[in-house]
ZAROTOR-760519 format. One record per residue: residue number from 1; x, y, z of N, C-alpha, C in turn. Coordinates in steps of 0.001 Angstrom, whole numbers, plus 500000, padded with zeros to 6 digits. Example, Ala and Ser with C-alpha at 12.3 -4.5 7.8 and 13.67 -1.06 7.14 Angstrom:
BEGIN
NODE   pos     n.px     n.py     n.pz    ca.px    ca.py    ca.pz     c.px     c.py     c.pz
NODE     1   513190   494310   507800   512300   495500   507800   513200   496700   507800
NODE     2   512850   497750   507080   513670   498940   507140   512900   500030   507870
This chain:
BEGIN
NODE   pos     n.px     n.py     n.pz    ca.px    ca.py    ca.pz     c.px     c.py     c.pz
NODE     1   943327   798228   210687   944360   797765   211605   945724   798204   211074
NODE     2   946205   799305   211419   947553   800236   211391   948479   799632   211789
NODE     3   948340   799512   213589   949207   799668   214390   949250   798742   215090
NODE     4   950132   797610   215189   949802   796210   216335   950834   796800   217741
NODE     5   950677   796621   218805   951536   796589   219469   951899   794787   220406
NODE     6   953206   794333   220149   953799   793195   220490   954813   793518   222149
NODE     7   953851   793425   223619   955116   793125   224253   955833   791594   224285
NODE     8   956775   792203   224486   957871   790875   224619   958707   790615   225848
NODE     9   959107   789795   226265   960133   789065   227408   961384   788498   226568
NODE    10   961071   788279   225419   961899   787773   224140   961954   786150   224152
NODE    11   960866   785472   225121   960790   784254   225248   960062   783851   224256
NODE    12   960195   782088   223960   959470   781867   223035   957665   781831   223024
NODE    13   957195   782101   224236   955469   782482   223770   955388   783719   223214
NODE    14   956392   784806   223810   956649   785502   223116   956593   785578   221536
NODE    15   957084   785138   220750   957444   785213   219761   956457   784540   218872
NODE    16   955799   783804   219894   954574   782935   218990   953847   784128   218646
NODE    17   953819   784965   219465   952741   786958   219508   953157   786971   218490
NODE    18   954419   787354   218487   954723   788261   217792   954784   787961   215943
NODE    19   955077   786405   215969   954761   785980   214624   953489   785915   214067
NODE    20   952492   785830   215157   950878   786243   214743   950668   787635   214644
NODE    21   951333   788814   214960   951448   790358   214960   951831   790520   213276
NODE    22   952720   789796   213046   953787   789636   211736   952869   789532   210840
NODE    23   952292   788533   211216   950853   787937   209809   949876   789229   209704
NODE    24   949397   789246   210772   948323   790530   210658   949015   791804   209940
NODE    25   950203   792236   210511   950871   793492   209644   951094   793102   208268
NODE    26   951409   791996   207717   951652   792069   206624   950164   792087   205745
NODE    27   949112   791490   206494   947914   791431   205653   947112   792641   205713
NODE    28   947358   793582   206524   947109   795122   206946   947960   796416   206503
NODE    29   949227   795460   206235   950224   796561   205770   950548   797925   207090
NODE    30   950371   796979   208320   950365   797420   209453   951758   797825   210086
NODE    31   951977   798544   210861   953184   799291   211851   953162   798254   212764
NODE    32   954538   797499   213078   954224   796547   214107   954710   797810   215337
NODE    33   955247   797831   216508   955605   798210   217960   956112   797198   218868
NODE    34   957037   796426   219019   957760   795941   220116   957874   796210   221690
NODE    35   957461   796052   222035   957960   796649   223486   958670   795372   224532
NODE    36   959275   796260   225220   959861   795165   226274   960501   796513   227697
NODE    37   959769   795481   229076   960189   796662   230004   960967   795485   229895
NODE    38   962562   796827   230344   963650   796424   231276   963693   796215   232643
NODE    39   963840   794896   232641   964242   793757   234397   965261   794090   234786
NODE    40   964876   795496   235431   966243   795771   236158   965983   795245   237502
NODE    41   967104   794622   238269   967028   794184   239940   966324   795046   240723
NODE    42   965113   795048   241316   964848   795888   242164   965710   796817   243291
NODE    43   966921   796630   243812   967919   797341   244423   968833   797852   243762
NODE    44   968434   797610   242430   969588   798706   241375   968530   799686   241328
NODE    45   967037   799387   240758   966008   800296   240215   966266   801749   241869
NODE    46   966187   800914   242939   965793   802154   243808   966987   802279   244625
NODE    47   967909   801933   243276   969403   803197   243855   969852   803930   243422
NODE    48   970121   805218   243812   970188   806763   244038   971382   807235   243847
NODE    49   972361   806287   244548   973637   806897   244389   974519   806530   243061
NODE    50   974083   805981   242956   974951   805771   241009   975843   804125   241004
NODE    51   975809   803756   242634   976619   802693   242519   976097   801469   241783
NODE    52   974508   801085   241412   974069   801135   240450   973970   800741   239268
NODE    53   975353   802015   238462   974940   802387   237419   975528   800970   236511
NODE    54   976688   800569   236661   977283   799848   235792   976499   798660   235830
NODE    55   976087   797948   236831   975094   796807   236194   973459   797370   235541
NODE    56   973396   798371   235680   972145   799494   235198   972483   798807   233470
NODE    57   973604   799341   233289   973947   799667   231845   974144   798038   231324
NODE    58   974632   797203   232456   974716   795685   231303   973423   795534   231070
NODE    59   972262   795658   232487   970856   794915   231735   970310   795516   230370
NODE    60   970330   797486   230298   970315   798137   228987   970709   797387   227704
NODE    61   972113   796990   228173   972999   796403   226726   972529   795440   226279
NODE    62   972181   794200   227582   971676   793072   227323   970280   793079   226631
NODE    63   969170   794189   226577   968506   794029   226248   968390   794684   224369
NODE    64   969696   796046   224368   969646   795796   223184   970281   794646   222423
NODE    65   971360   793941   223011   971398   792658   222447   970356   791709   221862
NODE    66   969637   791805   222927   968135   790696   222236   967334   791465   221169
NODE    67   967225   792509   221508   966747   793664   220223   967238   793291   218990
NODE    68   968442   793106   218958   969245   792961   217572   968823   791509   216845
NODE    69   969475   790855   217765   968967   789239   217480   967489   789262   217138
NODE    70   966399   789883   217189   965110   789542   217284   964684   790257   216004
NODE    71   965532   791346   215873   964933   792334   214394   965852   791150   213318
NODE    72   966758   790471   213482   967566   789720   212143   966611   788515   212026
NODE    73   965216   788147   212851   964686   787232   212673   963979   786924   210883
NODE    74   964618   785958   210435   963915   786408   208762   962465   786788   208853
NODE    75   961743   786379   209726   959821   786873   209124   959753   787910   209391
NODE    76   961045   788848   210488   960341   790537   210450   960599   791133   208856
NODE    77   961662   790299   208321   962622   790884   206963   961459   792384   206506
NODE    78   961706   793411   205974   960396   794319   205317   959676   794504   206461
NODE    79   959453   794123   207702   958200   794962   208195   958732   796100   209394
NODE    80   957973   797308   208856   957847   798222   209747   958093   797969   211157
NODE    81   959050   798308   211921   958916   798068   213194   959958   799111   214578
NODE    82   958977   799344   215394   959569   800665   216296   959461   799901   217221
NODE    83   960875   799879   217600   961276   799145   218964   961011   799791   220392
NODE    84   960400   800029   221568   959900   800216   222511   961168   799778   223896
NODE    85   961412   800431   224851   961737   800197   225529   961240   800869   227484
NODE    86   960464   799601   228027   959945   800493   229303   960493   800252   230552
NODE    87   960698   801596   231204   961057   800960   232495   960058   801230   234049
NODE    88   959218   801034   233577   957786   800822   234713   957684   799051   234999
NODE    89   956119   798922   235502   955647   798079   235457   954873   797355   234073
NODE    90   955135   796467   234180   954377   795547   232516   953244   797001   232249
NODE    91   952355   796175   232666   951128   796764   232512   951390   798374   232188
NODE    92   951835   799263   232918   951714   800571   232754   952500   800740   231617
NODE    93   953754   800107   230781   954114   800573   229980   953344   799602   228361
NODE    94   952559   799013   229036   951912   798599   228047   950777   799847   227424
NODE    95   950152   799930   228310   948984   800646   228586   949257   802586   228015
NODE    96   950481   802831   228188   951698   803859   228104   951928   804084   226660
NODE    97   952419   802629   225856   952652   802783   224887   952023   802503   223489
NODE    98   950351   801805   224098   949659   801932   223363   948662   803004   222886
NODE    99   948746   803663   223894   947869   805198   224115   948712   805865   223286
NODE   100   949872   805977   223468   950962   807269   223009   950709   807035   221533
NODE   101   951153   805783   221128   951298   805567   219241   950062   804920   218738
NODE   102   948778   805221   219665   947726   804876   219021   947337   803385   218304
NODE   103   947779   802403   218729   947841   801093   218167   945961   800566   217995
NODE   104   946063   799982   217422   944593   799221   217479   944824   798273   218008
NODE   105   945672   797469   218119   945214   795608   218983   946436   796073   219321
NODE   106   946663   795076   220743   947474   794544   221197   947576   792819   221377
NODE   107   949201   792357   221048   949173   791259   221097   950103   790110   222388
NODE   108   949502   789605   222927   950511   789141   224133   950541   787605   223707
NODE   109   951574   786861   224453   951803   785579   224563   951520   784996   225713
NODE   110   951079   783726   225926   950592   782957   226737   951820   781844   227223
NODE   111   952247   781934   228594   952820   780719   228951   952325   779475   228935
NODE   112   951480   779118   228554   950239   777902   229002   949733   777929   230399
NODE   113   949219   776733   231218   947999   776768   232364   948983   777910   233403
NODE   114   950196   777204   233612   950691   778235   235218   950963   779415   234726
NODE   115   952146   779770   233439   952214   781244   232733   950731   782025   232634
NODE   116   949948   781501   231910   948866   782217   231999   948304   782657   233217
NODE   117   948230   781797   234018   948013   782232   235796   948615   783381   235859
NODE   118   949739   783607   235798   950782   784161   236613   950428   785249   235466
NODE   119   950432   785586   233846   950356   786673   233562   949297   787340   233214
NODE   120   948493   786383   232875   946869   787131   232405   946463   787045   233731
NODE   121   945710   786771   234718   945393   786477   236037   945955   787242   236740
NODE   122   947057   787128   236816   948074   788112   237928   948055   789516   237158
NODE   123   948889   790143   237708   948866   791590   237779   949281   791779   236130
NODE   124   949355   791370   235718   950047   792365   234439   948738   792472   233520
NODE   125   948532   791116   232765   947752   790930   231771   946088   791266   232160
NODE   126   946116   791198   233403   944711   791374   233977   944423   793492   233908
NODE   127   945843   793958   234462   945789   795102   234493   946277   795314   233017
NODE   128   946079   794877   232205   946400   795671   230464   945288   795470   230353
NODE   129   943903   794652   230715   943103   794391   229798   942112   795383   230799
NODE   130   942520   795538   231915   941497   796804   232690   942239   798333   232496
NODE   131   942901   798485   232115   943919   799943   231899   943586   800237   230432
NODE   132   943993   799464   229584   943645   799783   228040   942298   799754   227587
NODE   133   942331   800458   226339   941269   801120   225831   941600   799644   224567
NODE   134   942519   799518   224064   942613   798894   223227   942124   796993   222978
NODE   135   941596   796480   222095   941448   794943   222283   943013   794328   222437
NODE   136   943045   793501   223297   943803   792380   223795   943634   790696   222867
NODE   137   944731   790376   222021   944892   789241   221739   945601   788550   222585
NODE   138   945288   787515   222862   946089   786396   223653   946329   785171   222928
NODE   139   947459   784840   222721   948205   783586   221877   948813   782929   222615
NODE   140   948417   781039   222971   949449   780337   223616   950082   779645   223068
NODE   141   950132   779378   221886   951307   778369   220923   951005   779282   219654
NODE   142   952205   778061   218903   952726   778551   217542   951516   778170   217138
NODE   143   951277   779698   215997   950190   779727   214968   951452   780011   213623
NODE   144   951504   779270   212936   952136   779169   211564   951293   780251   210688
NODE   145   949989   779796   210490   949482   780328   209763   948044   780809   210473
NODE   146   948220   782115   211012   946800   782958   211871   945844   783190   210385
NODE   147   944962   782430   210104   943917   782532   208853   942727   782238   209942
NODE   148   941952   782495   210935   940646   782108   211414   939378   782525   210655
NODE   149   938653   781360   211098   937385   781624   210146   936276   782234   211087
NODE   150   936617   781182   211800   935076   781163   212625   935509   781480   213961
NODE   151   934863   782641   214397   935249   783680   215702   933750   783576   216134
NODE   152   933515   782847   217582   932865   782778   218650   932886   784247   219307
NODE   153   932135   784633   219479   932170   786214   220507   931200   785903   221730
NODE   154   931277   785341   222939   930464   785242   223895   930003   786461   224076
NODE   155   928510   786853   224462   927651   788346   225130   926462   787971   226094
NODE   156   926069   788581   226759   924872   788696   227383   924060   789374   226615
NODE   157   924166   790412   225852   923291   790799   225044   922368   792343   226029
NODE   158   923675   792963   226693   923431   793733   227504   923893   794784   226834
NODE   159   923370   796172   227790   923379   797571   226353   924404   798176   226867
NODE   160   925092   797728   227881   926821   798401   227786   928306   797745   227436
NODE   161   927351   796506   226568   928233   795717   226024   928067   796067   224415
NODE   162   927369   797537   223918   927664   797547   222637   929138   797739   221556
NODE   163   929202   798771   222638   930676   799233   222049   931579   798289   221793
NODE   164   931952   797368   222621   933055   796192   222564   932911   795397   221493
NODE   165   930902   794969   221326   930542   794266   220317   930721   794491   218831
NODE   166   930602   796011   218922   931291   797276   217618   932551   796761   217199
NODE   167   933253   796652   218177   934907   796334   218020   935217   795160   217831
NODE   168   933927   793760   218421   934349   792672   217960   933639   792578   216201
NODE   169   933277   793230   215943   932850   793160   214429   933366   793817   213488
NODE   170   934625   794855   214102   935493   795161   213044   936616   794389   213129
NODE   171   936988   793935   214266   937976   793080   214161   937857   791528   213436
NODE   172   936369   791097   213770   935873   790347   212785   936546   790334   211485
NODE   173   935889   791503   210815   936092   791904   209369   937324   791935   209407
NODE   174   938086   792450   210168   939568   792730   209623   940621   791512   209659
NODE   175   940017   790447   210747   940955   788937   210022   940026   787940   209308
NODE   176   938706   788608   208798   938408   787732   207659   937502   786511   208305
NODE   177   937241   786466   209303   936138   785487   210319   934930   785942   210546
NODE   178   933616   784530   210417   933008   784469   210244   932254   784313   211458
NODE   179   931344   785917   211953   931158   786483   213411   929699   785317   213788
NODE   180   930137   784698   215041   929270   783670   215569   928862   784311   217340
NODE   181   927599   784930   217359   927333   785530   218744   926883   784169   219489
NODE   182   927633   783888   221224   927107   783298   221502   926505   783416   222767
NODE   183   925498   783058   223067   924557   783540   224536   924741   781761   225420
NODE   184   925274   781908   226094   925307   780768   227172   924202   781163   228309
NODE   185   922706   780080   228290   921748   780145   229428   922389   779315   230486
NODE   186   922154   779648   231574   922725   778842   233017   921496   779159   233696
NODE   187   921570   777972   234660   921049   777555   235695   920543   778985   236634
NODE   188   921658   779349   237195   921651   780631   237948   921262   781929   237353
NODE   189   921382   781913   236283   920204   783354   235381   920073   783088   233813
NODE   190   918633   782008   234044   918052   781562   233092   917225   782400   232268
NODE   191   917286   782439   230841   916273   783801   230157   915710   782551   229369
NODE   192   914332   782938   229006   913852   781945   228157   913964   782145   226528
NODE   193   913848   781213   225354   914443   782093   224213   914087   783329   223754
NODE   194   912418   783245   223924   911908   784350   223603   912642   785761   224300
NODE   195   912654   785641   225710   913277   786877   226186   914923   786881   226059
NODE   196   915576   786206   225504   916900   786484   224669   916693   786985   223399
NODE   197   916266   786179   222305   915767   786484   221040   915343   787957   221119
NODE   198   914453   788645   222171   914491   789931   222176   915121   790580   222377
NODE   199   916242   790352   223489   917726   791181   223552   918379   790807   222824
NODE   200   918710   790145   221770   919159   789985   220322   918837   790669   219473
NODE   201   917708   791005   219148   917465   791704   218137   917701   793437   218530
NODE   202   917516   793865   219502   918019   794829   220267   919606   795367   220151
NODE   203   920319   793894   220576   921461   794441   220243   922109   794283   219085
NODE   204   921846   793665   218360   922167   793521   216834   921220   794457   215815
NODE   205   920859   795678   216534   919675   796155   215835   920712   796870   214603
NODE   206   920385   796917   212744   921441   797541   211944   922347   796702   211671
NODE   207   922285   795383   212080   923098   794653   211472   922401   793014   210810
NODE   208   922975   793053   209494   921841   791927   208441   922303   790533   209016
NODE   209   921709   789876   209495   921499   788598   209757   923134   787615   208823
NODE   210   923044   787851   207856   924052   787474   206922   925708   787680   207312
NODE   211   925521   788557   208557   926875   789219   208597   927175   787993   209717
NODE   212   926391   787389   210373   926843   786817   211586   925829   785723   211985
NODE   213   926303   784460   212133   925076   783407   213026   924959   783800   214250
NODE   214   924078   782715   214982   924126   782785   216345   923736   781550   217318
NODE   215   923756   781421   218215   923193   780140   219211   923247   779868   220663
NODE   216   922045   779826   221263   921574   780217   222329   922173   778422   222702
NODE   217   923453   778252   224130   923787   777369   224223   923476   777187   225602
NODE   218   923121   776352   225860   922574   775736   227655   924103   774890   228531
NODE   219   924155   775541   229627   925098   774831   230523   925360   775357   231782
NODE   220   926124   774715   232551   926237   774911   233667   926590   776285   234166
NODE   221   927492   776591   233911   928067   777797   233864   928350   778379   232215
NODE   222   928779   779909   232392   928976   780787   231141   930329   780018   230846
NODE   223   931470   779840   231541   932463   779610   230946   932546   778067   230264
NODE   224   931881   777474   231126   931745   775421   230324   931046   775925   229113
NODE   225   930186   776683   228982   929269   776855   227615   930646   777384   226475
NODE   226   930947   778000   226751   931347   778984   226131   932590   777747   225752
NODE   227   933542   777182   226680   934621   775999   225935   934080   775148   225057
NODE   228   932964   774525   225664   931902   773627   225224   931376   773807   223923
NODE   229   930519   775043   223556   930349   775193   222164   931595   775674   221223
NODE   230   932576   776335   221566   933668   776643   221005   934379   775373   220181
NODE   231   934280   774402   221063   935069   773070   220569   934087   772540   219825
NODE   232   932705   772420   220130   932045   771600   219190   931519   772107   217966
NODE   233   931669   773765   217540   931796   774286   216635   932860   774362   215549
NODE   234   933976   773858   216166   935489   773786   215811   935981   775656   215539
NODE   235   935556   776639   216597   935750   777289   216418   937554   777663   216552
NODE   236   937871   779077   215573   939579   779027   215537   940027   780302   216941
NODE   237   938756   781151   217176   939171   782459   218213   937634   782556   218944
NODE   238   938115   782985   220013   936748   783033   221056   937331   784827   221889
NODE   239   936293   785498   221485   935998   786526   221949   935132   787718   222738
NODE   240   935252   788274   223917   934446   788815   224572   934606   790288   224992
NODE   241   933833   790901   225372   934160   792215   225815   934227   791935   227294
NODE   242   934931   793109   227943   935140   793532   229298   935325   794804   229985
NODE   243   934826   795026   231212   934692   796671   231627   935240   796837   232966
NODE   244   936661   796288   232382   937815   796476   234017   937543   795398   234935
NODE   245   937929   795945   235985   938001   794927   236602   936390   793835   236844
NODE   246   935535   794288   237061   934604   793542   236980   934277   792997   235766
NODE   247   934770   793457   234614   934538   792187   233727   935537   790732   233698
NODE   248   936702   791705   233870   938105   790241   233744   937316   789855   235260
NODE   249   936856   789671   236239   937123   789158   237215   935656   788392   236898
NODE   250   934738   788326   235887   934067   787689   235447   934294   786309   234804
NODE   251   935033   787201   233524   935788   786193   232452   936814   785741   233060
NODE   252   937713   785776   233866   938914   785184   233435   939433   785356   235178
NODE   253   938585   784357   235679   939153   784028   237320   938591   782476   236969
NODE   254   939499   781940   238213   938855   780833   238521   938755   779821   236843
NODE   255   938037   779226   236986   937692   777995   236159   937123   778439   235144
NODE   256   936742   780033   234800   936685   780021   233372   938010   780181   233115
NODE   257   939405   781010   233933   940764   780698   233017   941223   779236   232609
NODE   258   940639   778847   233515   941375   777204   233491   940749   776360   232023
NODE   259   939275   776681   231885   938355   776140   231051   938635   776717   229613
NODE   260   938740   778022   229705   938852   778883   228140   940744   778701   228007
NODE   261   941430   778820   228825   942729   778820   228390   943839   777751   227981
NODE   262   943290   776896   229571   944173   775807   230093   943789   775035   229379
NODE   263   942566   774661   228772   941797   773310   227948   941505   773472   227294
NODE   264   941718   774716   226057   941859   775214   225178   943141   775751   224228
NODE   265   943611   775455   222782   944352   776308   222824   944283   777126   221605
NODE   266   943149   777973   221836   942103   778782   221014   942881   779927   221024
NODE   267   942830   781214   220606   943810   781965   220992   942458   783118   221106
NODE   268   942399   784426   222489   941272   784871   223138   941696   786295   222324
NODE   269   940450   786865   222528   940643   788340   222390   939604   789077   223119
NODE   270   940011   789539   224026   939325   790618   225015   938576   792332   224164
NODE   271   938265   793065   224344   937293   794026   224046   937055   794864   224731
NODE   272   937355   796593   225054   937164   797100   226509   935578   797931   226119
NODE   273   934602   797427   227197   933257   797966   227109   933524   799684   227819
């Protein structure tokens, strides 16, 4: 883990990211990346004639203003950091500027139940986690100290969910948590253990038992399982893979956002299959 990339609004969920970005770079000796698109007024953005320009240039200023203020923060003090500036849509200059400088994770902030609506759900965060190649952290409060042990990885235990699973096991290793696969049976597509236990061993084929537990959890739905054992494990991160839009529109519509986010405040990490 090199390269974190942190967008920002410069609000404080913001910054909760970005102080969990901080921890990881320093324990990685990692390149942090900042980004922030500029909120320019939509009738300045699609004007032509220059009249324009002068409130063009306060939002610019204003935003290196917050730039400044945000690099004198004492916890960046020493760390590497390339400030980003986009003027697209969230998503595309997310997606833009993680491709370009090659980052390994990306880290976002969580408004809590309605912010999260509005940014993971809505267009931005939903389209970073279907546009990027890269894993997606999601943080909704202050983490003082990001040390997790025990990382939940929900799977089906399906064979185009290897790759992601690849990625949740280096990322594993790389904050030091102790990889817990979990299979939620439901009602609506029930496997019996035996025929899980066999797509387990399948997909964990090459990897020693030692590296990772596991537990086949019963409930109503994937997402109640998945809050459900998370909490009664006292797990610290819950993680899954996804393959665009049909995976986020799996994970993270409806009442599993509400269940994994809103009634949780676990911090997620997505995976692109």
């Amino acid at each position: 883990m090199k390269k974190i990339l942190v967008p920002t609004d410069f609000s404080e969920q913001a910054e909760n990211a970005l102080k969990v970005a901080v921890q990881l770079a320093k324990k990685h000796d990692a390149k942090l990346f900042i980004l922030h698109t500029l909120d320019i007024p939509l009738h300045l953005a699609n004007t032509s004639d220059g009249s324009g320009l002068p409130e063009s240039v306060f939002f610019m200023k204003l935003t290196e203003k917050r730039f400044s203020d945000l690099m004198n923060k004492p916890y960046l003090k020493d760390i590497p950091v390339n400030e980003i500036v986009g003027h697209n849509e969230v998503y595309e200059d997310i997606a833009q500027a993680s491709n370009k400088n090659d980052v390994d994770l990306i880290v976002m902030g969580s408004h809590g139940a309605s912010g999260f609506k509005e940014m993971f759900i809505g267009s931005n965060a939903e389209k970073v986690v279907r546009t990027c190649k890269k894993p997606v952290l999601i943080i909704k409060n202050s983490l003082e100290d990001f040390n997790p042990k025990s990382f939940v990885y929900a799977t089906d235990f399906e064979e185009d969910g290897q790759i992601a699973f690849n990625k949740a096991q280096k990322f594993a290793k790389d904050i030091g948590a102790k990889l817990n696969l979990l299979y939620v049976n439901t009602p609506g597509n029930f496997n019996t253990s035996s025929q899980i236990l066999d797509k387990k061993r399948k997909f964990t084929k090459g990897l020693s038992e030692e590296d990772y537990s596991f537990t086949i959890y019963n409930d109503l739905t994937v997402e109640k399982g998945i809050l459900q054992f998370a909490n009664d494990a006292e797990a610290d991160i819950i993680g899954m893979g996804t393959h665009g839009r049909k995976g986020v529109s799996h994970f993270f519509n409806g009442s599993i956002s509400e269940d994994l986010v809103n009634h949780t405040n676990m911090p997620i990490v997505t995976f692109k299959i």
